[in-house]
C-alpha positions as CSV (number, residue, x, y, z in Angstrom):
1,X,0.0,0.0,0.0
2,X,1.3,3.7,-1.1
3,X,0.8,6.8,0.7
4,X,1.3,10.0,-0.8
5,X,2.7,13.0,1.4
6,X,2.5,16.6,-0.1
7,X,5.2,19.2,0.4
8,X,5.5,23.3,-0.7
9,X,8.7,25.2,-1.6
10,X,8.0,28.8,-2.8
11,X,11.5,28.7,-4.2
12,X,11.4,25.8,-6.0
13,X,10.2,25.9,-10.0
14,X,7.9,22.8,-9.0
15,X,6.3,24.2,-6.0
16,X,4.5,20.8,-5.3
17,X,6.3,17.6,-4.7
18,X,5.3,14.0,-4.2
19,X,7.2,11.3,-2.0
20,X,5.6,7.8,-1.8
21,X,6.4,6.0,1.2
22,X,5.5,1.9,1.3
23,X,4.2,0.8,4.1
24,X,3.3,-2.8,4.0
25,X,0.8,-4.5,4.3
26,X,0.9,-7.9,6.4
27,X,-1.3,-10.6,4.4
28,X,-1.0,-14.4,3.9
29,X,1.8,-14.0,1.1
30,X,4.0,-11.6,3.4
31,X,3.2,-14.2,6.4
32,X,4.8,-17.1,4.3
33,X,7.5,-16.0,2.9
34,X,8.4,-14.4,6.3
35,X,7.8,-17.2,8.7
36,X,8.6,-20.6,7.1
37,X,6.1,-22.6,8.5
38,X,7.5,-26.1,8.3
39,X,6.0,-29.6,8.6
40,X,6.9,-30.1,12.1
41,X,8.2,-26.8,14.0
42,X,10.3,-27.1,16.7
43,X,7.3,-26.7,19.5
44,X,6.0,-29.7,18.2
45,X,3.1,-28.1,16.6
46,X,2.1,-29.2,12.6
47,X,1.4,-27.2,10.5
48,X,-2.5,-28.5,10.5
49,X,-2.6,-27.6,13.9
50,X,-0.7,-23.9,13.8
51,X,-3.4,-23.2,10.9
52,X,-6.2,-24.8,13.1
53,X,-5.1,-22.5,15.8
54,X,-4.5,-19.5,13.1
55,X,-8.2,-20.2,11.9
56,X,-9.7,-20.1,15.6
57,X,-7.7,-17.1,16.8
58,X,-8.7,-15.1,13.2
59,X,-12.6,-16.4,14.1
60,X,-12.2,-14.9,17.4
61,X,-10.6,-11.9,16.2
62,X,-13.6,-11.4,13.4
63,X,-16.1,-11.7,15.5
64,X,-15.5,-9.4,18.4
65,X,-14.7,-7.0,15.6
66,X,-17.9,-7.7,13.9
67,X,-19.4,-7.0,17.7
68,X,-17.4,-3.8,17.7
69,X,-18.6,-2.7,14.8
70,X,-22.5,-3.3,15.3
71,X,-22.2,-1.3,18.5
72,X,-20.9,1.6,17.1
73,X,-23.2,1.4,14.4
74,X,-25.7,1.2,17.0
75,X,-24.2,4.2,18.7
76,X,-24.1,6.6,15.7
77,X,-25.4,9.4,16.4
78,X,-27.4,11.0,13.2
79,X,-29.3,13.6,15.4
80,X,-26.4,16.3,15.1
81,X,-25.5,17.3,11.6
82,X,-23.9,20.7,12.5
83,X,-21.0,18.3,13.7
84,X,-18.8,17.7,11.2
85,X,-14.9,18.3,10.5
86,X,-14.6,21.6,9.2
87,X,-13.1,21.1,5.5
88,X,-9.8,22.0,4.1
89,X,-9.7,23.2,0.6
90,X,-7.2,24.2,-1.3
91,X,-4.7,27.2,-1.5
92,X,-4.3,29.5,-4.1
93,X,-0.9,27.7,-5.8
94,X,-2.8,24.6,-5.3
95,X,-5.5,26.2,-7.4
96,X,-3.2,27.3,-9.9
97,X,-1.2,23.5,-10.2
98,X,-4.8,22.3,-10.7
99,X,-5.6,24.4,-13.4
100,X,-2.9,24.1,-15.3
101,X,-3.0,20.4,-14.9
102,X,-7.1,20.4,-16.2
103,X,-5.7,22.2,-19.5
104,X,-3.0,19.6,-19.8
105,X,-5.4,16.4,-19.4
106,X,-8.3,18.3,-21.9
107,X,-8.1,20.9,-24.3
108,X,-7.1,24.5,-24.7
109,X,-9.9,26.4,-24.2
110,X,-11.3,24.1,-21.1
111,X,-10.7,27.1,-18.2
112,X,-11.4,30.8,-18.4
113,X,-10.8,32.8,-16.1
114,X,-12.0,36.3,-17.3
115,X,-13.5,38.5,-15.0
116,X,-17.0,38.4,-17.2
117,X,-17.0,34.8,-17.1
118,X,-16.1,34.5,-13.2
119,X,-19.2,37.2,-12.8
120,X,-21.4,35.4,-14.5
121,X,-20.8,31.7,-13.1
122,X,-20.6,33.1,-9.6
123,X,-23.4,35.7,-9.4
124,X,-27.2,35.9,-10.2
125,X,-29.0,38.7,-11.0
126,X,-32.3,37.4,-9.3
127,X,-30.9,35.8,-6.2
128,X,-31.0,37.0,-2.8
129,X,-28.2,34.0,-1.4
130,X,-25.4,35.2,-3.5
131,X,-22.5,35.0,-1.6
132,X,-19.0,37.7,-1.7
133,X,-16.8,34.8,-3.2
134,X,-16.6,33.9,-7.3
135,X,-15.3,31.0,-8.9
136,X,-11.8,31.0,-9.6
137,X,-11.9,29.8,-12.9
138,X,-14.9,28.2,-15.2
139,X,-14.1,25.1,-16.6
140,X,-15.3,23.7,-20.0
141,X,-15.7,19.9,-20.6
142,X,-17.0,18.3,-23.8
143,X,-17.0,14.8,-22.7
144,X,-18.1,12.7,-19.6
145,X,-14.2,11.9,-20.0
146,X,-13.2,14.9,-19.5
147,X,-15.5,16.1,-16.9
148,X,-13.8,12.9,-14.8
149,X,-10.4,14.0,-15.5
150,X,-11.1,17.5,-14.1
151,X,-12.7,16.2,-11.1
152,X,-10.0,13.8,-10.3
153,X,-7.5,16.8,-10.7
154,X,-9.8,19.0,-8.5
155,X,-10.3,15.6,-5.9
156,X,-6.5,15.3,-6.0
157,X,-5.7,18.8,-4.8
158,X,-8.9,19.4,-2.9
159,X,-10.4,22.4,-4.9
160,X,-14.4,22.9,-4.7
161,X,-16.3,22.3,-8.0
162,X,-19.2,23.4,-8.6
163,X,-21.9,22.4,-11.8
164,X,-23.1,25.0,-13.9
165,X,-25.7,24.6,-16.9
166,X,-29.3,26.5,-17.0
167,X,-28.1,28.8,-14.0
168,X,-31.4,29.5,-13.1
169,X,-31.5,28.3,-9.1
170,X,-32.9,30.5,-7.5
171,X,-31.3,29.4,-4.1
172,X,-28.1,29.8,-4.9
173,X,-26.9,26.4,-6.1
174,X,-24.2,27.7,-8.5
175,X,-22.7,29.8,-5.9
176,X,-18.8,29.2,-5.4
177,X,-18.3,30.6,-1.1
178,X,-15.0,28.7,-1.5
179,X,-13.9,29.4,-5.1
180,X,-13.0,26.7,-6.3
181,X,-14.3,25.7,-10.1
182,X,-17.1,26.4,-11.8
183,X,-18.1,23.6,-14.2
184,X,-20.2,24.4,-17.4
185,X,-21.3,21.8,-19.3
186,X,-22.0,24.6,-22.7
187,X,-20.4,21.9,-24.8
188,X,-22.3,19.0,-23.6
189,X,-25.7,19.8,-24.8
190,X,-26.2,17.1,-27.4
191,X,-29.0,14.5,-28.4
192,X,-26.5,10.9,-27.9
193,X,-28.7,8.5,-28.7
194,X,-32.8,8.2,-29.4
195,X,-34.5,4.6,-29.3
196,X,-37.6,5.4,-31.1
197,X,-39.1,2.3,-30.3
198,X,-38.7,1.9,-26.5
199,X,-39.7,5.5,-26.3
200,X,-36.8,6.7,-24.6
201,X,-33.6,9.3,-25.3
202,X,-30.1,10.1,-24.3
203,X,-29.0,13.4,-23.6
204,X,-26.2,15.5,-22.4
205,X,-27.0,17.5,-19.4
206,X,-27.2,20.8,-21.1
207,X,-30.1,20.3,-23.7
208,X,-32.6,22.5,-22.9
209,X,-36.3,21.2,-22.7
210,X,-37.6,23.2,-25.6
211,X,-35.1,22.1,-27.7
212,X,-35.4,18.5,-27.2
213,X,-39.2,18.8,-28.0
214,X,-38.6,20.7,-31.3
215,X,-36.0,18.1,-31.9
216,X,-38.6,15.3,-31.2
217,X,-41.3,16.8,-33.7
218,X,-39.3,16.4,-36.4
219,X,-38.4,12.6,-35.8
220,X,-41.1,11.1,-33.9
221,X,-44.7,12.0,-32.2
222,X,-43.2,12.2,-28.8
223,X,-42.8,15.3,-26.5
224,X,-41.5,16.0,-23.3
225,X,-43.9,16.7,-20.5
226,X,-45.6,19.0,-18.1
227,X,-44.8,18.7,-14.3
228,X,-48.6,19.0,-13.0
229,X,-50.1,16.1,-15.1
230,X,-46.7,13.8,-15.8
231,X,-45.1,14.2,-12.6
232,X,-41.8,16.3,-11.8
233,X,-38.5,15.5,-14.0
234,X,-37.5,12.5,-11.8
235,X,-40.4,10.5,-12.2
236,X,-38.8,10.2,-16.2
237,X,-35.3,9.7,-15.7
238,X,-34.4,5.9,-16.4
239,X,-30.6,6.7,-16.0
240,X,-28.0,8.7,-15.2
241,X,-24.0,8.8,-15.7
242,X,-22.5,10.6,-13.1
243,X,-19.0,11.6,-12.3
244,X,-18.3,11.0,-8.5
245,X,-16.1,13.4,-6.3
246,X,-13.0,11.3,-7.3
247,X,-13.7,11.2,-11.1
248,X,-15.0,7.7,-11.1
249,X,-18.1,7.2,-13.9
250,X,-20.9,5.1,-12.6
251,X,-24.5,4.5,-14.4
252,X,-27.1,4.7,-11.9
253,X,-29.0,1.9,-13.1
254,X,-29.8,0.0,-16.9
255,X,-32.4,0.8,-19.9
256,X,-35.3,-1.4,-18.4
257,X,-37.8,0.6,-17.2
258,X,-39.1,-2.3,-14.2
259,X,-36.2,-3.2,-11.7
260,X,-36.1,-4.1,-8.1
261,X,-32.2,-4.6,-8.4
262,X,-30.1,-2.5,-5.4
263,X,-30.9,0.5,-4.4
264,X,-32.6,3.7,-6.6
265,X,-29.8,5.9,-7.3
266,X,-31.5,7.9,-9.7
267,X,-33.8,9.5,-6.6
268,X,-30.4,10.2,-4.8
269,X,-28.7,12.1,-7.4
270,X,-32.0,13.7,-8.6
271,X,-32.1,17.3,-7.2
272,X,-28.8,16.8,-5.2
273,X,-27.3,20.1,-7.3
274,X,-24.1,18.7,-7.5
275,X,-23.5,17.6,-3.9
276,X,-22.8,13.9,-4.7
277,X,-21.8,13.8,-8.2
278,X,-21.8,15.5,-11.8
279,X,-24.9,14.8,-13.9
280,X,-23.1,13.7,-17.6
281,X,-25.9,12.1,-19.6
282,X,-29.1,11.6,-19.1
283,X,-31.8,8.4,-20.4
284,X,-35.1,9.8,-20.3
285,X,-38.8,8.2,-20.9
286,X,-40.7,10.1,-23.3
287,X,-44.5,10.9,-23.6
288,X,-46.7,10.6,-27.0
289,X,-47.8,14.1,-28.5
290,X,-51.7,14.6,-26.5
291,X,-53.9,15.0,-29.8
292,X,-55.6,18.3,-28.5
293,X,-54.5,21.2,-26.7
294,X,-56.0,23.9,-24.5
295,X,-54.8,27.3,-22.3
296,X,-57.2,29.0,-20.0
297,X,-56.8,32.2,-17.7
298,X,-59.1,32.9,-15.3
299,X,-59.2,36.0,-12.6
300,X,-59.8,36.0,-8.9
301,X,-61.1,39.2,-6.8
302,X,-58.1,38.3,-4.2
303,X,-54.9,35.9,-4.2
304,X,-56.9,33.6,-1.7
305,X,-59.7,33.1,-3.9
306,X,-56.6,32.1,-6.7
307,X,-54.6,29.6,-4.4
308,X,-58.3,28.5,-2.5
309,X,-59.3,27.4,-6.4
310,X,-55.6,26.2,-7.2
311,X,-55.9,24.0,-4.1
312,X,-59.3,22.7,-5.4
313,X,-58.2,21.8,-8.6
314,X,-55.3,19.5,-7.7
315,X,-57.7,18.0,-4.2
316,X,-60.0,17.2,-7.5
317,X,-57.5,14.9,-9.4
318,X,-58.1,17.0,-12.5
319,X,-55.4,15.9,-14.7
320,X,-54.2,19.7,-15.9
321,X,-50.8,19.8,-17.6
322,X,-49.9,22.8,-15.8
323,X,-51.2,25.0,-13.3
324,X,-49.5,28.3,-12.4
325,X,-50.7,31.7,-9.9
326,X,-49.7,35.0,-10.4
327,X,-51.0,37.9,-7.6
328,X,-52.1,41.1,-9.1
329,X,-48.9,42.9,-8.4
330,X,-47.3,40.5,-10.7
331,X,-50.2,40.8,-13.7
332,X,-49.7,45.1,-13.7
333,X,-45.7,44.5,-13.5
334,X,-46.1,42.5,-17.4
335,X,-48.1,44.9,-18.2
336,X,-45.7,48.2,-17.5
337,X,-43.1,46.5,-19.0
338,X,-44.7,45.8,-22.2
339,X,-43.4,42.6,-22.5
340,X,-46.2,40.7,-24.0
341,X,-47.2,44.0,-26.2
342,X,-50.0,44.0,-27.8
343,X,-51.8,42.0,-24.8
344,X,-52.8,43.5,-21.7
345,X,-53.8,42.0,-18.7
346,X,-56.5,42.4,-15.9
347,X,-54.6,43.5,-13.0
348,X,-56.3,40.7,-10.3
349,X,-55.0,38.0,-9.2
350,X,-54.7,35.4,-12.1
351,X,-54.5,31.4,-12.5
352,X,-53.0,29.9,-16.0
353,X,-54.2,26.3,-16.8
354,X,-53.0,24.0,-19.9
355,X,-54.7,20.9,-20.7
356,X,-53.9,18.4,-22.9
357,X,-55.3,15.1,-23.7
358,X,-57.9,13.6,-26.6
359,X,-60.7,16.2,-27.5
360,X,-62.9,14.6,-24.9
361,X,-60.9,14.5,-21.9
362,X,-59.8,18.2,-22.7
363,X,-63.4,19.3,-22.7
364,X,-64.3,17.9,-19.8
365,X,-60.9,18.9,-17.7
366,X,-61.9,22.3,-18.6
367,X,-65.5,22.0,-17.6
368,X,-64.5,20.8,-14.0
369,X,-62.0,23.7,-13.6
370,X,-64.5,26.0,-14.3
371,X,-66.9,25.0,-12.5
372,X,-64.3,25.0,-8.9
373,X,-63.1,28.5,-10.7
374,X,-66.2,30.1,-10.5
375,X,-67.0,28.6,-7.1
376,X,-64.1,29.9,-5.9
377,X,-65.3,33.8,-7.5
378,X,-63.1,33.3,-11.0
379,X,-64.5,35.4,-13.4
380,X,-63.7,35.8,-17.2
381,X,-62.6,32.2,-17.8
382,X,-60.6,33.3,-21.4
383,X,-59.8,29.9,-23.7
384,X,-57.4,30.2,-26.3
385,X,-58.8,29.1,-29.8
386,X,-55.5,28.2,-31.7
387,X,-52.2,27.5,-31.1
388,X,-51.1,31.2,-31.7
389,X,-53.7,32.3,-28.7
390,X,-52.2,29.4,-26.4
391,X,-48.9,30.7,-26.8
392,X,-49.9,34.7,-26.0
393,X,-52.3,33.5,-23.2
394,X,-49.4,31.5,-21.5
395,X,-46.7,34.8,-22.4
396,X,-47.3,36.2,-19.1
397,X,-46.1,33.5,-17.0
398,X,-43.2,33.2,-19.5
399,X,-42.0,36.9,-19.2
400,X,-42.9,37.4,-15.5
401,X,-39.2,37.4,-14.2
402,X,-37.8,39.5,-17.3
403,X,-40.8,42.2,-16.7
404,X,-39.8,42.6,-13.1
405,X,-36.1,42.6,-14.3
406,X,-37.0,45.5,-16.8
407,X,-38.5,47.9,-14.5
408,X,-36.0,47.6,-11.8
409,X,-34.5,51.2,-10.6
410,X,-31.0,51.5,-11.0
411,X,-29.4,50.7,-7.6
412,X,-32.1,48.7,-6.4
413,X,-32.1,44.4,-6.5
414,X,-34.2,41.7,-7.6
415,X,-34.5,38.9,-4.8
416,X,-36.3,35.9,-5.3
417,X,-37.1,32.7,-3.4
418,X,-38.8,29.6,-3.2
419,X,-41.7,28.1,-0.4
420,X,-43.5,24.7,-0.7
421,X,-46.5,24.0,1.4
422,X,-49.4,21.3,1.7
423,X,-52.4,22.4,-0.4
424,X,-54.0,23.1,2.4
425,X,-52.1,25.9,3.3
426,X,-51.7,27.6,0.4
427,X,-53.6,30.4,0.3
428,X,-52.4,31.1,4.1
429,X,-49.0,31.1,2.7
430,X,-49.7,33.5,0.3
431,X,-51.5,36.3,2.3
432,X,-49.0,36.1,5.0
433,X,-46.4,36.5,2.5
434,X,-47.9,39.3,1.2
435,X,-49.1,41.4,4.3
436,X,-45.1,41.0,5.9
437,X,-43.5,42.0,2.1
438,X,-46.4,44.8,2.8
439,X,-45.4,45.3,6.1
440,X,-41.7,46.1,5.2
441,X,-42.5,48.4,2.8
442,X,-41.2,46.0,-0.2
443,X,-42.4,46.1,-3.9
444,X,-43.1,42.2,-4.4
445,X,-44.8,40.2,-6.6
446,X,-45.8,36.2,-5.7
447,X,-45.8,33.5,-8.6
448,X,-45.1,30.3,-9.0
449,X,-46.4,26.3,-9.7
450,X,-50.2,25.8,-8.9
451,X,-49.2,22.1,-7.9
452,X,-46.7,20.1,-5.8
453,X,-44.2,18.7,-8.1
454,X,-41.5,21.5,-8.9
455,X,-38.1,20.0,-9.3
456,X,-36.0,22.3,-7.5
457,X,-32.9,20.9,-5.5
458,X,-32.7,20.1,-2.1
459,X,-29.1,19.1,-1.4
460,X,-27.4,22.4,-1.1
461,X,-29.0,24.9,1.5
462,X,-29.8,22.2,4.4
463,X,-26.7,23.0,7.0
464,X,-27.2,26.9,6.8
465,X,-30.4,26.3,8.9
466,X,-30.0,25.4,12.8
467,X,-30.7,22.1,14.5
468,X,-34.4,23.6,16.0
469,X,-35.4,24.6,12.6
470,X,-35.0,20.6,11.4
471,X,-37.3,19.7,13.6
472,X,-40.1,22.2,13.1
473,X,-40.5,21.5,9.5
474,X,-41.0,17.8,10.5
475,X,-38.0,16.6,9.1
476,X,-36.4,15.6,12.3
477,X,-32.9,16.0,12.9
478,X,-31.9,12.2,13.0
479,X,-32.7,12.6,8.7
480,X,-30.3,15.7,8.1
481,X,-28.0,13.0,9.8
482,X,-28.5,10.2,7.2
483,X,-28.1,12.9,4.5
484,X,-24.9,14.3,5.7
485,X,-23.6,10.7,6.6
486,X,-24.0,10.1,2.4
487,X,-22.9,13.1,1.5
488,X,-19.4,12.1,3.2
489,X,-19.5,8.5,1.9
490,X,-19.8,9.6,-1.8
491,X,-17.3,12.9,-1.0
492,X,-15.5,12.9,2.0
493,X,-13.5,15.8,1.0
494,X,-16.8,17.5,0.9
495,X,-15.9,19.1,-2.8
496,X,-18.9,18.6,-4.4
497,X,-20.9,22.2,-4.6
498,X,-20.0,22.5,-1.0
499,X,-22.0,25.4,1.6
């Protein structure tokens, strides 16, 4: 067995040097060679019997260290997950070695470090967890071979990576509060492979959604999917290649959709931002084209006639492909700011449906929301009559964070967050939210999903909270445990996208 000991010299042209140092390893071979057992040693013992007595003593041995073991498995504590070794990352001419090294094992233009680009992977215009460090440099892979060649570098001198493709988190997951390397996967955003026939694709992890449906059209009468009706994106992946903290590739699980075999690692890297591994490709299921198509705004007198309605319409099992809220504030900001010009919009609080289905399950998905709409006081229940009005009715949801963007005052900044709740309490959510924004003199809007399936990550923000706030959002503290206990099985150097 090797070790591998580091050492610095500022003077030296080779700052970083490595000495290996064997240490050996006793094992059966070593134990031979070393002690001659013979036929008939000179304590009268055969070998048969030294063995025998070899055998009983390692039993022994094995046993009280399996007994060892199950108590302190037993004892682990997973109630505490603020207690942790603080991590130790790299320093700046570590940084530098690394770097240089990731150019040698890819290509030229793999790392940038230009100010713009550094900006622009470490800060978001809409965020309000943006943190006072950037990315040291942005990295550039083109293959799932050379993403693992950058991680091993980056695992080899400790240096934080972080993934970078849509950008759009809107907690903060692309963040870099140690430096460290931004990864952008720009290059990877091909179409790999496309079975026609089983109905499912591979991608690279930068293909946006909208392409991959146009892309679709043209070969085959299968789409993509809408969270509300289809489930969030997780509920479609079949299987993922990830790069682990130490650049080894693994494939979370085969191409047959039914398996029972080992665990499912596709939930586990799903919506872990980057804390476990690097999403390289993608196998996704795919959904046949609906035959008809419907969009439908409706108006409420106050948000808690929207979200009360919103509520309704999920507790109903309509099968909506998508369901989103906007309050009133939100309706006049797309209006001021022109940005779906020619169309203007009540001012009221506003829900956005689409449906999709054959002609007969449309019509009557649309009945049944209108009906809970207008028990709910929704008034001017607007269809769209062609694919050119679905497209403008649906505009306002699209442009809703450019609007407030646009009419921004210089100096002033554009937070935004995320809240999930049980249908129940949405509507509670929402006017409390509103009277304390109210209350502190903010301008604010509220938006967002109608429905409980938004895909948004989970595995960054958890150890910025404190232990009491675990437990009060039912978690339980003994859960953050498991999760930090995998987090440091998969990277115990805690590299990954670390807080």
């Amino acid at each position: 067995m090797f070790f591998r000991e580091t050492s610095t010299d500022p003077n030296s042209e080779n700052p970083t040097t490595f000495h290996l140092k064997e240490q050996s390893t006793p094992n059966k071979k070593f134990f031979l060679s070393k002690f001659e057992i013979s036929n008939k040693s000179e304590g009268g013992w055969s070998t048969g019997r030294a063995l025998l007595l070899a055998a009983a003593s390692g039993g022994l041995a094995y046993a009280i260290a399996i007994t060892g073991e199950k108590n302190k498995r037993e004892n682990r504590d997973y109630s505490d997950p603020g207690k942790f070794e603080v991590p130790k990352y790299a320093s700046i001419g570590d940084m530098e070695m690394a770097l240089k090294e990731i150019c040698e094992a890819t290509h030229e233009d793999a790392i940038s470090t230009d100010p713009e680009d550094l900006l622009a992977h470490g800060h978001s215009e809409w965020s309000s967890t943006n943190v006072d460090h950037l990315p040291v440099a942005v990295a550039y892979p083109k293959s799932t071979q050379e993403v693992s060649k950058i991680v091993s570098i980056c695992h080899k001198y400790r240096v934080p990576i972080v993934p970078y493709s849509g950008g759009s988190s809107l907690e903060g997951n692309v963040s870099c509060p140690y430096g460290g390397v931004s990864v952008d996967f720009a290059f990877m955003d091909q179409i790999i492979k496309f079975h026609e026939e089983d109905m499912d694709i591979v991608v690279q992890p930068s293909v946006s959604w909208m392409d991959l449906n146009e892309e679709l059209a043209k070969r085959t009468n299968c789409s993509g999917t809408n969270c509300v009706r289809y489930g969030s994106m997780k509920d479609w992946v079949i299987n993922l290649t990830v790069v682990l903290s130490d650049g080894t590739i693994i494939k979370t699980k085969r191409r047959p959709r039914k398996s029972s075999a080992g665990y499912n690692l596709n939930s586990l890297f799903v919506g872990s931002e980057g804390t476990l591994g690097l999403v390289t490709e993608i196998t996704l299921k795919l959904a046949v084209i609906p035959s008809e198509y419907s969009v439908a705004v409706v108006t409420f007198p106050t948000i808690r006639d929207a979200a009360a309605a919103a509520a309704g319409v999920m507790r109903a099992g309509i099968q909506v492909a998508a369901m989103e809220i906007m309050d009133e504030v939100q309706m006049k900001v797309v209006n001021l700011s022109k940005s779906t010009a020619p169309r203007q919009w009540k001012e009221l609080p506003t829900l956005f449906f689409k449906f999709s289905g054959t002609k007969a399950s449309v019509k009557e998905n649309t009945a049944m929301v209108s009906t809970i709409a207008r028990a709910h006081n929704g008034s001017s229940f607007e269809f769209a009559k062609d694919a050119r009005e679905q497209k403008l009715l649906w505009s306002a949801r699209k442009e809703s964070l450019w609007s407030m963007l646009a009419l921004r005052k210089e100096g002033s900044e554009v937070w935004s967050t995320d809240v999930a709740v049980p249908f129940s309490r949405l509507a509670d959510i929402i006017e409390l939210s509103k009277k304390e924004m109210d209350d502190l003199g903010l301008f604010a809007s509220i938006l967002g999903h109608g429905a409980g399936n938004g895909g948004h990550g989970d595995g960054r923000t958890w150890y910025r909270h404190r232990e009491e706030r675990f437990s009060s959002h039912g978690a339980g503290t003994r859960y953050f445990g498991v999760m930090k206990s995998i987090k440091l099985a998969l990277d115990p150097y805690w590299i990954m996208n670390p807080v």
